[in-house]
N, C-alpha and C positions, 0 to 999 in steps of 0.2 A: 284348623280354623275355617269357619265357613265363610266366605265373598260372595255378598250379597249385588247387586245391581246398585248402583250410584243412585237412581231412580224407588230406591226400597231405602237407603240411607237418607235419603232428602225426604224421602216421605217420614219419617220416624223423627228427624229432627223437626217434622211442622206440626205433628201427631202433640205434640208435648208428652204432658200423661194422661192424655184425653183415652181411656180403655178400646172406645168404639174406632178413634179414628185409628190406633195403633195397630186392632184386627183389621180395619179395611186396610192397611199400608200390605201386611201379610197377606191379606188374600190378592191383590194384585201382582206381590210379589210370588205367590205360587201358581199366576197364571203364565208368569216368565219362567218359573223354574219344569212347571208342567212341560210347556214348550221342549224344554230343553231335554227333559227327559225322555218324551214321546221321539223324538230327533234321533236322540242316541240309540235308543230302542228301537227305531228302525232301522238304523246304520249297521246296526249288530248283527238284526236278525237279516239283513241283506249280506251279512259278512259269513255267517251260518251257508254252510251248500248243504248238509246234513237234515235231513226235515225231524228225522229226530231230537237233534242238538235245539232247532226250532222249536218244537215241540214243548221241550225239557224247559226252553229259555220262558215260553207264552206260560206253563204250568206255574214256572218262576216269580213271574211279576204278578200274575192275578192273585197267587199267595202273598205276593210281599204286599198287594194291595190291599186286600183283607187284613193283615199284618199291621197296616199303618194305620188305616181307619181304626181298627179297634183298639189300640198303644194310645191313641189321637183322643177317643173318645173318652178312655180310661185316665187319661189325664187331666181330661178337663172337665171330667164328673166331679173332684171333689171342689169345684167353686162354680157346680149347675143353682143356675139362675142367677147368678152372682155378674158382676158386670167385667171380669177378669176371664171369665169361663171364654167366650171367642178369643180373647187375645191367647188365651194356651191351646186353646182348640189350632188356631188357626197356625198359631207358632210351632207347633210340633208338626202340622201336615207338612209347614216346610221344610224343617229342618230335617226330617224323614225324606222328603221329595228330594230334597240337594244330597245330601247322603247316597240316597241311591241311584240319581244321576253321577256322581262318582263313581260307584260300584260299577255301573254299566260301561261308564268311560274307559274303565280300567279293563273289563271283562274284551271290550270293544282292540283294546289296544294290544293285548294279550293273543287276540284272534289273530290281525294283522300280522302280527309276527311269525304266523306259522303257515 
């Protein structure tokens, strides 16, 4: 299950079913999980001595970045122009972005131990 910010919940209960306000609640909400992920991503790659292991990590994410945009896009084409099209646009960047702040937290934690 994903655990969003209290501040992304109270947003969404004042959104109603308003479309627009629900994608503006998301994209604020993936300027906190951004945060968080740029964070971990450099804890990692500070945790990395290896410049290759670096390397391998920086090939990593600019793949999974391309990855998410076009997963992001791809889902929210089939309601283009639609007024639901942001709310999925915007809902997938996140749910993608906390995902893979996981993955890195895990990746990050895994280093540590060795």
């Amino acid at each position: 299950e994903r655990i969003y910010s209290p501040a992304y919940r109270t947003c969404l209960g004042q959104a109603g079913m308003n479309d627009h306000a629900m994608a503006n609640c998301a994209t604020a909400e993936l300027g906190r999980q951004d945060s968080s992920l740029n964070q971990v991503y450099r804890q990692l790659l500070t945790e990395l001595a290896d410049p290759a292991r670096q390397a391998a990590l920086r090939t990593s994410q600019r793949a999974w970045l391309q990855v998410r945009d076009a997963d992001c896009a791809y889902r929210a084409s089939g309601e283009a122009g639609g007024t639901l099209e942001g709310v999925i646009h915007e809902g997938c960047l996140l749910d993608m972005t906390y995902d893979r702040v996981q993955t890195l937290k895990t990746w990050l934690d895994l280093e540590k131990q060795f």
